[in-house]
C-alpha positions as CSV (number, residue, x, y, z in Angstrom):
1,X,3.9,-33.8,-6.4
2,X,4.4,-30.9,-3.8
3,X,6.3,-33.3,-1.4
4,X,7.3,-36.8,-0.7
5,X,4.9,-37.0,2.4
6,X,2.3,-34.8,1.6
7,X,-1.0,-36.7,0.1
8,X,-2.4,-35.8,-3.3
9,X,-6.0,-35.2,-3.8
10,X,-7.6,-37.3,-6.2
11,X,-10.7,-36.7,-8.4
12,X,-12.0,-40.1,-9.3
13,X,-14.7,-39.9,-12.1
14,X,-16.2,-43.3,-11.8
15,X,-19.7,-45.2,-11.9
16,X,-17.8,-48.3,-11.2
17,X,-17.0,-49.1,-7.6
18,X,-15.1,-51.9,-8.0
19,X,-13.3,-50.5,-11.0
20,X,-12.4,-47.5,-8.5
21,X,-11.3,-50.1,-6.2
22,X,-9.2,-51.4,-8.6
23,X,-7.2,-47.9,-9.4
24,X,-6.9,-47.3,-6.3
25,X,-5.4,-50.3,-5.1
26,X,-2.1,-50.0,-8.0
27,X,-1.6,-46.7,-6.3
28,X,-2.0,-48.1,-3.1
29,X,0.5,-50.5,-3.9
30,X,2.9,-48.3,-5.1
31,X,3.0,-46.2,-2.1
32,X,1.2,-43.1,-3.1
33,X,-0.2,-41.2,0.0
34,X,-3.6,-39.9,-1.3
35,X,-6.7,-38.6,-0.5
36,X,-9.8,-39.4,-3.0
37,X,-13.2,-38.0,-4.0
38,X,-15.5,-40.0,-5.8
39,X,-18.1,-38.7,-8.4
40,X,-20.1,-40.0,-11.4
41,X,-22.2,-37.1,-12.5
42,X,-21.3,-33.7,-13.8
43,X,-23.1,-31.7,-11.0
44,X,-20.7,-33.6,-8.3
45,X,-18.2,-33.0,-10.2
46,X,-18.1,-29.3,-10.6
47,X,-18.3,-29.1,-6.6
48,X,-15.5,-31.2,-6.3
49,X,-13.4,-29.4,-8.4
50,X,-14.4,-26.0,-6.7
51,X,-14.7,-27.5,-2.8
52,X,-12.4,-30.6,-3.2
53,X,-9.4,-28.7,-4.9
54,X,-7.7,-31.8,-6.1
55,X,-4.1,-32.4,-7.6
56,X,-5.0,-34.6,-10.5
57,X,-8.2,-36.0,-11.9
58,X,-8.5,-40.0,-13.1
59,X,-11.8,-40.3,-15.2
60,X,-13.7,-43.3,-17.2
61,X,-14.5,-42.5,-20.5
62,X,-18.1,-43.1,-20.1
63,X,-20.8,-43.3,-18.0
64,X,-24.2,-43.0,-17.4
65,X,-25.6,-39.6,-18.2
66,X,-22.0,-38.3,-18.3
67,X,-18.5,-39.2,-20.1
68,X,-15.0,-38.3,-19.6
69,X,-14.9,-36.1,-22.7
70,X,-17.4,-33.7,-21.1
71,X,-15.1,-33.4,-17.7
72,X,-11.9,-32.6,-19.4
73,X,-13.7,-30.5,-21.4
74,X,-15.1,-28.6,-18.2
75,X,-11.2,-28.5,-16.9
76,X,-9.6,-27.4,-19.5
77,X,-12.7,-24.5,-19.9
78,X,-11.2,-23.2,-16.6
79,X,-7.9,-22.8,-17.8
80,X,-6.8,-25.2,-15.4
81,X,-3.2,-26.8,-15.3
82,X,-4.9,-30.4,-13.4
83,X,-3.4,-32.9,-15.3
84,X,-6.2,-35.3,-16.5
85,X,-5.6,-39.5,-17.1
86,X,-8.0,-41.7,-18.7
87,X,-8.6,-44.9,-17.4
88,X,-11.1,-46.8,-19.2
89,X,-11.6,-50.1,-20.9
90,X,-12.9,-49.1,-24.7
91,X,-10.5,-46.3,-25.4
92,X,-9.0,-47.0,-29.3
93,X,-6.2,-45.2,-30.9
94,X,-7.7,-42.6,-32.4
95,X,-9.9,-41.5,-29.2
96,X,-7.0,-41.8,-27.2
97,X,-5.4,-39.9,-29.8
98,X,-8.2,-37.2,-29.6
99,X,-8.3,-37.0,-26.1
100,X,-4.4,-36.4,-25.9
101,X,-5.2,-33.1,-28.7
102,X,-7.7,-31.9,-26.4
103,X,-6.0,-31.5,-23.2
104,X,-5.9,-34.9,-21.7
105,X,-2.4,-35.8,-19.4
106,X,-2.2,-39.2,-20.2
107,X,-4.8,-42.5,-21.0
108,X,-4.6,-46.1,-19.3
109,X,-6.5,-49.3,-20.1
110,X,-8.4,-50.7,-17.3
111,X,-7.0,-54.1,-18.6
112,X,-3.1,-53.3,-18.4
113,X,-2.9,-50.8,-15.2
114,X,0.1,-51.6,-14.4
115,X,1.7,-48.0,-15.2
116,X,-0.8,-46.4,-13.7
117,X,0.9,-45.5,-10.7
118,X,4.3,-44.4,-12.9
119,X,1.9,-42.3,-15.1
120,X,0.4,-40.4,-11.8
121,X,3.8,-39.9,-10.7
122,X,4.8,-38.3,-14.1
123,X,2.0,-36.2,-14.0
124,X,2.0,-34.2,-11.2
125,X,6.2,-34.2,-11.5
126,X,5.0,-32.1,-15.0
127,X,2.5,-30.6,-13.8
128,X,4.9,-28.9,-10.8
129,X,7.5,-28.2,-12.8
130,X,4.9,-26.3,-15.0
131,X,4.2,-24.0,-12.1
132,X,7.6,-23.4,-11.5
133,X,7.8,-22.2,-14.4
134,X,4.9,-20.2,-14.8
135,X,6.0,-18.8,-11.7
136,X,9.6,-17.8,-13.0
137,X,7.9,-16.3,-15.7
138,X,5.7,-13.9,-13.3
139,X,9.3,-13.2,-11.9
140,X,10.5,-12.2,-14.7
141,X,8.0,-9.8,-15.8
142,X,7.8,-8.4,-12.5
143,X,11.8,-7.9,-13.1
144,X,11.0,-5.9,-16.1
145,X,8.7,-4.2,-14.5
146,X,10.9,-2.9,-11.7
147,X,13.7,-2.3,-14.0
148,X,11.0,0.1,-16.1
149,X,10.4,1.5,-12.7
150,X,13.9,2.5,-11.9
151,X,14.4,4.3,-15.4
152,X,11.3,6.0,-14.1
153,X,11.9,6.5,-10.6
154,X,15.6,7.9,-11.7
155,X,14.2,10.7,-14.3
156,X,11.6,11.7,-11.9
157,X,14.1,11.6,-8.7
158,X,16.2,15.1,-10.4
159,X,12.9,16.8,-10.5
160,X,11.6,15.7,-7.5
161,X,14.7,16.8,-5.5
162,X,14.8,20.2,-7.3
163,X,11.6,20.6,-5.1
164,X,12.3,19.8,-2.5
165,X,15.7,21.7,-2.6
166,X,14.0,25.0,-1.6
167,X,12.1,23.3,1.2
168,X,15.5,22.5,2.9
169,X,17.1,26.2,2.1
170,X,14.1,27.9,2.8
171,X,13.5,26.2,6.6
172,X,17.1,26.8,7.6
173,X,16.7,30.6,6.7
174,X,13.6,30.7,8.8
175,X,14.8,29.0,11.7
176,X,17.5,31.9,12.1
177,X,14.9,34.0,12.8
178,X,15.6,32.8,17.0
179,X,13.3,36.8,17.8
180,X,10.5,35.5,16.1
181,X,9.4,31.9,17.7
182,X,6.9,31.7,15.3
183,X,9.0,31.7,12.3
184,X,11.2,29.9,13.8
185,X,8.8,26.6,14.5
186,X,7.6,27.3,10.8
187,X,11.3,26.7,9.8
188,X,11.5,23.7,11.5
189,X,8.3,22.2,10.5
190,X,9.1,23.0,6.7
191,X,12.6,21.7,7.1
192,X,11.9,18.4,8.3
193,X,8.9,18.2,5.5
194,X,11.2,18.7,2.9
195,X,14.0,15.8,5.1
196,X,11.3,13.6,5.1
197,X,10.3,14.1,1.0
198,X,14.0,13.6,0.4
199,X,14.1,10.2,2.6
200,X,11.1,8.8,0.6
201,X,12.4,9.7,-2.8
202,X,15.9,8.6,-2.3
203,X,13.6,5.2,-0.6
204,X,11.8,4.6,-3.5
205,X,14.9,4.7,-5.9
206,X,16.9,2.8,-4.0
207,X,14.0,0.4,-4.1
208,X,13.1,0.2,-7.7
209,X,17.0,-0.2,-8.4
210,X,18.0,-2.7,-5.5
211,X,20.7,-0.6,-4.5
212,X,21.9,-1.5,-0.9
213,X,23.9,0.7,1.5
214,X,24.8,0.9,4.6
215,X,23.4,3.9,6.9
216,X,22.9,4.5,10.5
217,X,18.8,3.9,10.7
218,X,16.5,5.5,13.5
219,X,13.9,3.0,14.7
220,X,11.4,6.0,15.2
221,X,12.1,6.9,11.5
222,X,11.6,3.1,10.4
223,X,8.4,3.0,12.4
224,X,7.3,6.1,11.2
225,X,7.6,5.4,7.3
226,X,5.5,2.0,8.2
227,X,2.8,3.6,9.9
228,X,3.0,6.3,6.3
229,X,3.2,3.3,4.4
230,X,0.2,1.1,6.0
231,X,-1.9,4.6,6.1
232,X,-4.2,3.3,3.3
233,X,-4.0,-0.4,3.8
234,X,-5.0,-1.1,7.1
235,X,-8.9,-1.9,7.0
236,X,-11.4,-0.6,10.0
237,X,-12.1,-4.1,11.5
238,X,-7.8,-4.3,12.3
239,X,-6.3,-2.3,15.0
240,X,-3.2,-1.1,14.2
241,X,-0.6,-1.1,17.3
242,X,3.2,-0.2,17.3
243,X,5.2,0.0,20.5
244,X,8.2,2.1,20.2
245,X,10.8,1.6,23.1
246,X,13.1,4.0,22.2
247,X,11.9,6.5,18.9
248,X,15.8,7.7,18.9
249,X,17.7,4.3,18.9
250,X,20.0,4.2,15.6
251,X,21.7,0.9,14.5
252,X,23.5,0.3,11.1
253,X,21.7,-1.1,8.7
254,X,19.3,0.1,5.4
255,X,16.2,1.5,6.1
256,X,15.0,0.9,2.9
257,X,15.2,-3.1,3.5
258,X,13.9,-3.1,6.8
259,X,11.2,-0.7,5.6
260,X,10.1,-3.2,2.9
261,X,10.8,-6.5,5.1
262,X,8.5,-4.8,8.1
263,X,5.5,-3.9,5.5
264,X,5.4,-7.3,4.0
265,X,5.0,-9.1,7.2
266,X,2.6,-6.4,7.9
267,X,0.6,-6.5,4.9
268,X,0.5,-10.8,5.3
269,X,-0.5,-10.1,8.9
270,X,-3.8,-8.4,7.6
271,X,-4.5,-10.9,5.1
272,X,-4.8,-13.4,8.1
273,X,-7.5,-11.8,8.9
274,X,-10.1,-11.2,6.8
275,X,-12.7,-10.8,9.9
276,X,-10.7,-8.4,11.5
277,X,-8.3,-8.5,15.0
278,X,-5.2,-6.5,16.1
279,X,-1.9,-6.0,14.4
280,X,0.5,-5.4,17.0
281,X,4.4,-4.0,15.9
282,X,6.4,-4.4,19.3
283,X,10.1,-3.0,19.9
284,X,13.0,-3.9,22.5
285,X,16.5,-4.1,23.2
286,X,17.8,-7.1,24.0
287,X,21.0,-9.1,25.1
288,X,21.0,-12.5,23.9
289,X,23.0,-15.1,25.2
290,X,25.3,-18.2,23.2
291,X,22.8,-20.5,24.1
292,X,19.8,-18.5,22.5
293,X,21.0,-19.6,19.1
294,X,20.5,-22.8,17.2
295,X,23.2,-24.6,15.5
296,X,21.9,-23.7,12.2
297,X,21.5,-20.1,13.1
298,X,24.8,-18.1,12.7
299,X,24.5,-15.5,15.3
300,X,26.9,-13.8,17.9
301,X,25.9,-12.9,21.8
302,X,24.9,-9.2,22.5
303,X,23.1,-6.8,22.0
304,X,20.0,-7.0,19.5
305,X,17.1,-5.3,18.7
306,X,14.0,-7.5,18.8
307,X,11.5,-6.2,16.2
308,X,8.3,-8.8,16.6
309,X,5.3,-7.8,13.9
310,X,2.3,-10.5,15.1
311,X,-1.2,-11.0,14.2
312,X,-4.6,-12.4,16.1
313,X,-5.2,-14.5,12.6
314,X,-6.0,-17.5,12.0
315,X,-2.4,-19.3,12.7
316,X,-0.5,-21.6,10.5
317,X,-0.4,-25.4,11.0
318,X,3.0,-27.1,11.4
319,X,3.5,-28.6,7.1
320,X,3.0,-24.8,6.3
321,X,5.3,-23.6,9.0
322,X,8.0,-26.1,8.0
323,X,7.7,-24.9,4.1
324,X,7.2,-20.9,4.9
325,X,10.7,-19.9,3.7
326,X,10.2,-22.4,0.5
327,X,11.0,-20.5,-2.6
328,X,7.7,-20.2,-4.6
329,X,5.7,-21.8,-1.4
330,X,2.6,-19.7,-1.1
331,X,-0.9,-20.4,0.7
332,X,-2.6,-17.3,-1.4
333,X,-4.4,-17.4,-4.3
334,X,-1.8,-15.9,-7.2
335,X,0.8,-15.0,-4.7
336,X,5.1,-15.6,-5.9
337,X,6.0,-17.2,-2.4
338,X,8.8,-15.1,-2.0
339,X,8.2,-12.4,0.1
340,X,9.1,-13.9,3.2
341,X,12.0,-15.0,1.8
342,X,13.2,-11.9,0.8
343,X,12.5,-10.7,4.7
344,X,14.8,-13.8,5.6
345,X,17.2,-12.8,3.5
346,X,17.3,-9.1,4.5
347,X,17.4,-9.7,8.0
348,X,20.6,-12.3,7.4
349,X,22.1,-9.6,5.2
350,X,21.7,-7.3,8.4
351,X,23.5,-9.7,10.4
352,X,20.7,-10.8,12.3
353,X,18.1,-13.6,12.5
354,X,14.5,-14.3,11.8
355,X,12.0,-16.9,13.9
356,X,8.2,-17.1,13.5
357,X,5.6,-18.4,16.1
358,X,2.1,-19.1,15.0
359,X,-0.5,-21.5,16.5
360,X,-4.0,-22.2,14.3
361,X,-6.6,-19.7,15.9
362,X,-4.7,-18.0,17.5
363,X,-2.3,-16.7,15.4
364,X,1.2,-15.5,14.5
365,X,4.4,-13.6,15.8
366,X,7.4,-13.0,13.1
367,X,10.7,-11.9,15.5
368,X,13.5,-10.3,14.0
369,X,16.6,-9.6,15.7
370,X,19.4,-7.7,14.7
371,X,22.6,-6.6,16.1
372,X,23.2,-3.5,18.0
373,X,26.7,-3.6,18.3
374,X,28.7,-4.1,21.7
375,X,28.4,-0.5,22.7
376,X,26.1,2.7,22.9
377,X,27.2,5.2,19.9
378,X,26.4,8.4,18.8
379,X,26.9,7.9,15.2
380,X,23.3,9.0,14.4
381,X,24.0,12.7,16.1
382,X,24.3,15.7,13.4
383,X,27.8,16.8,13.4
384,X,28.9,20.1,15.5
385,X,29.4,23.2,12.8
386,X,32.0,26.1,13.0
387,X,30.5,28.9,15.4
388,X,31.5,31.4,12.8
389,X,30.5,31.2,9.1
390,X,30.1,34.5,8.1
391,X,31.5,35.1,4.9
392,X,34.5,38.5,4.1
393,X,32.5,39.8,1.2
394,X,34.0,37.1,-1.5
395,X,32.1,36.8,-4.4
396,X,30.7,33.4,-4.9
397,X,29.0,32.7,-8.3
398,X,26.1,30.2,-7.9
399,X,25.3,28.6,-11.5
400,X,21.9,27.0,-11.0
401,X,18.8,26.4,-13.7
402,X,15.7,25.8,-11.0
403,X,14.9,29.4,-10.3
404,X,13.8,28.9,-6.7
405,X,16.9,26.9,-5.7
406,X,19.0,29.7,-7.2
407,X,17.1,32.3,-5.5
408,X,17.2,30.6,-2.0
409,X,21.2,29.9,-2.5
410,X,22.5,33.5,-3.2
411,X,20.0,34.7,-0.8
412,X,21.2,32.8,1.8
413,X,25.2,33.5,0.7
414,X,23.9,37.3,0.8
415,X,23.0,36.9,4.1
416,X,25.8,35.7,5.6
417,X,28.4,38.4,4.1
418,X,28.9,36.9,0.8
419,X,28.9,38.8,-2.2
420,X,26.7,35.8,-4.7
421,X,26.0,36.2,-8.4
422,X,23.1,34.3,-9.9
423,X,23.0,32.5,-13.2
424,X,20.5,30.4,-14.8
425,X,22.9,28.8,-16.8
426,X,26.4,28.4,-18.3
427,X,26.3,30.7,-20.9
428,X,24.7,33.0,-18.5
429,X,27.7,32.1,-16.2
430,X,30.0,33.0,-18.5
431,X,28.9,36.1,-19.4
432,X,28.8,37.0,-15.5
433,X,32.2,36.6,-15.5
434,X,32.8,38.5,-18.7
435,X,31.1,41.6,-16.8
436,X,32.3,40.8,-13.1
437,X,36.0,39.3,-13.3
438,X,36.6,35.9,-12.2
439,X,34.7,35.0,-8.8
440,X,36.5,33.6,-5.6
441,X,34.0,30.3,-5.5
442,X,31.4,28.7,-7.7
443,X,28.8,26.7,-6.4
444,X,27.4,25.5,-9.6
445,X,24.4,22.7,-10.3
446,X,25.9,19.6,-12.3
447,X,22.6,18.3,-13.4
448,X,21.8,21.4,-16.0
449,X,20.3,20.7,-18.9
450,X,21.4,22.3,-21.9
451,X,24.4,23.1,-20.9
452,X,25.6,20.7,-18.3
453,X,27.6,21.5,-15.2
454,X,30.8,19.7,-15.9
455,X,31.1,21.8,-20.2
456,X,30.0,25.0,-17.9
457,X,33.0,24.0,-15.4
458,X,35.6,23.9,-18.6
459,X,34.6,26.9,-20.0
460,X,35.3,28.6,-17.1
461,X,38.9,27.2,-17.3
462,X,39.5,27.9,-20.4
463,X,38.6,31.7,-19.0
464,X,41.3,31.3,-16.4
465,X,39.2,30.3,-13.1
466,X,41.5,28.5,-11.0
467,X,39.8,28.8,-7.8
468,X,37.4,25.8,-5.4
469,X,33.9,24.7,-6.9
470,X,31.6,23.2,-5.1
471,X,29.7,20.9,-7.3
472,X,26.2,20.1,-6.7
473,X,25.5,16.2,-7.5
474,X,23.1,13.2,-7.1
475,X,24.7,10.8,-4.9
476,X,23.5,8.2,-7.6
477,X,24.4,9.2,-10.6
478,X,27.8,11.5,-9.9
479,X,28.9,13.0,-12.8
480,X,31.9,12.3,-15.0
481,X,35.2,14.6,-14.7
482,X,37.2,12.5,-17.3
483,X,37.4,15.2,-19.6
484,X,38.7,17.9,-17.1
485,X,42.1,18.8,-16.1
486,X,42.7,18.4,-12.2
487,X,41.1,20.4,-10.0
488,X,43.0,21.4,-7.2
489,X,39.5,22.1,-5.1
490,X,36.4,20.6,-6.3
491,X,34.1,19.5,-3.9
492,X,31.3,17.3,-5.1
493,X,28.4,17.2,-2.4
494,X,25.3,15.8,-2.5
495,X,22.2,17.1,-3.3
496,X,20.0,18.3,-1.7
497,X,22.1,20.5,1.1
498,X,21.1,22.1,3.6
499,X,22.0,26.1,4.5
500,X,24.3,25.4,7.1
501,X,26.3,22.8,5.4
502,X,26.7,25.3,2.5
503,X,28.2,27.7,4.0
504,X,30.1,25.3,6.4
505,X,31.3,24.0,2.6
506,X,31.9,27.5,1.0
507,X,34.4,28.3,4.2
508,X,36.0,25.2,3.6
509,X,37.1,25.9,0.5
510,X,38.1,29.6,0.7
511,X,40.3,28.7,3.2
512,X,41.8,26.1,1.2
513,X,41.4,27.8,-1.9
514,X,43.4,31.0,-0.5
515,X,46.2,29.2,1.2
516,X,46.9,27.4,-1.8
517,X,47.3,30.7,-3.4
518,X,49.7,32.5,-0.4
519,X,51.6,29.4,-0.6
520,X,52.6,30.1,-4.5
521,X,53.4,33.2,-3.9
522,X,57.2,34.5,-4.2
């Protein structure tokens, strides 16, 4: 049984109204809450099964033009979990015993119902815990399948930030173009195109794998990746509406998480209504006082940001309100009951708190709030580089395999007064130094293929290179340096980078890298 207080629906298969009478009275006096359908022909029946929806069906073995071999047979033809009890006064052994082979829950004499109720009981107990566990299956499997999707997500992630690489490189180069306007827009625009492929690849992975991290999130940005999200989703009949009070405001938090928690409660919001209505996503700051939380809600005064994602649905009644955040609790036809859940959780791991509104017909309002902090922050601004990063004419080896990438990076190191050797790969590498002498910096890729980044990095050790590298790396998988000696300066940065940092990075390390040297010197 679902709950304690909640009735069950019976199916009664019965020509018999006083025998009816009779069942229902042991369950009456055993306190079951119930709700029962009658029915005595096959026709009724089917209806009831389709209209009625009930928990658990009682049936007589035979009747008039029908027989309680034919309805079980009918459930169990729909695959259906109901559980089924005989109750009938000419049942033997052996068709009890056949009934049991063919599906049936359990059998009672009409003579001896005195453990009818008990048997009822037991029934739908089984017959719950047999969802549960259906349902922990589907969880499983849809485990499996996410952990199949982060092997996939992580191979395709290298290749997907290779191309987006030259996107990044390519816009900053343009935008120094400040004579030319026009190139200079076009810089911008390709720039931020390849940000914004970055953000929803690094998304994506850190959603197949779970990861979690903490980052300073810009509400426009969050918004933004809904509306992307929801592009293909919303249907014509629903008006899509999001309310931004500040497209700039940055709190900590993960986008990722919010991103996933919002679109849930969006995509449930459109489900409510199936004839069509307005789906309204409203922003606001917010100061919240002591008294705003309840005593099971574990929330500090201050700042918030309200986030409210609400509907014109159909609404929820007040039992389905007070089981929303059940684990496994679900009003839709095959659904796992725990995507609001997960939204709960999110939002708690954030700090913050989640309440929900709804009223049937005329539908329902999911507010989150989360913390702001005590004080206005620039956290989110990009970081102030050196005025002057032209380089003295050092050579700078770049050890790259994606031929676009290494184009774009010894271009760009060429045009700010560096001297930059290409190379495909480490043997390649190795033979630049051969004919060229040992370099001053190496900016080298340490996700090559055939040979890797870190062997290409001790062969060129072994050939005496003792000066900074600047190791290009996926911020999830970074790679191992076990079997190097110490590096005095190596500088592992993430990929993909962007022009400016480069070059804010290369004259980082000369300058370290050279000092170190004067500073050994008799």
């Amino acid at each position: 049984m679902s709950g304690q207080n909640q009735k069950v629906r019976i199916l009664q298969v019965e020509d018999s109204e006083l025998d009816a009478e009779l069942v229902q009275s042991e369950l009456d006096a055993d306190g079951i809450l119930y709700d029962v359908r009658l029915v005595d022909d096959e026709a009724a029946y089917v209806a009831a099964l389709d209209e009625f929806k009930p928990d658990i069906v009682l049936s007589d073995l035979s009747m008039p033009g029908f027989s309680g071999e034919r309805a079980l047979e009918i459930l169990r033809g729909r695959n259906s979990p109901i559980p089924f009890i005989f109750i009938s006064a000419t049942l033997g052994e052996e068709a009890a015993i056949a009934a049991l082979r063919n599906g049936a829950t359990d059998y009672i004499l009409k003579q001896n119902t005195a453990r009818l109720a008990t048997a009822v009981r037991r029934a739908l107990r089984d017959a719950d815990d047999a969802r549960a566990r259906v349902r922990a299956e589907q969880e499983l499997v849809r485990a499996q399948r996410f952990e199949s999707l982060a092997l996939l997500a992580g191979g395709l992630s290298h290749d997907l930030r290779n191309l987006l690489q030259p996107l990044l490189l390519a816009g900053d180069t343009l935008e120094d173009y400040a004579d030319d306007p026009r190139l200079a827009r076009l810089g911008t625009l390709v720039r931020d195109c390849g940000r914004r492929g970055l953000e929803m690849v690094s998304s994506m992975l850190s959603f197949a794998r779970g990861a979690r991290r903490a980052e300073q999130v810009k509400l426009g940005a969050l918004t933004d990746a809904l509306k992307l999200l929801m592009a293909g989703s919303v249907p014509r009949s629903i008006t899509l509406e999001i309310n931004v009070f500040d497209p700039d405001a940055t709190f900590e938090g993960n986008h990722t998480e919010l991103q996933q928690c919002m679109l849930n409660l969006s995509l449930n919001a459109i489900q409510a209504m199936p004839d069509g209505g307005t789906l309204r996503i409203d922003t606001a700051q917010v100061t919240l006082a002591d008294d705003f939380f309840s005593e099971v809600e574990s929330g500090v005064p201050g700042r918030y940001l309200h986030i409210t994602v609400s509907d014109t649905g159909a609404g929820m009644p007040p039992d389905v309100l007070q089981r929303l955040f059940e684990p496994f609790f679900t009003t839709k036809e095959g659904g796992t009951g725990l995507g609001l859940l997960s939204c709960k959780r999110i939002v708690a791991s954030h700090g913050g708190l989640m309440r929900v509104v709804s009223k049937v017909g005329e539908g329902t309002a999911f507010h989150l709030y989360l913390p702001l902090g005590m004080d206005e922050s620039d956290v989110g601004d990009v970081p102030v580089l050196d005025a002057d990063l032209q380089g003295e004419a050092e050579r700078v080896l770049v050890v790259v395999e994606e031929a676009v990438q290494l184009s774009l990076l010894s271009d760009t190191l060429d045009t700010y007064g560096y001297q930059a050797g290409a190379s495909q790969s480490g043997t390649a590498a190795l033979q630049w130094i051969e004919a060229h002498g040992v370099p001053d910096l190496v900016v080298m890729d340490a996700d090559m293929n055939l040979f890797t980044g870190v062997r290409t990095l001790a062969a060129l050790l072994e050939h005496g290179y003792r000066g900074a590298v600047l190791l290009l790396a996926r911020p999830d998988t970074p790679p191992n340096l076990d079997e190097l000696p110490e590096l005095q300066h190596l500088y592992i940065i993430d990929k993909p980078i962007q022009s400016r940092a480069l070059l804010k990075k290369v004259h980082e390390a000369l300058e370290a890298s050279q000092a170190s040297v004067a500073s050994t010197r008799p």
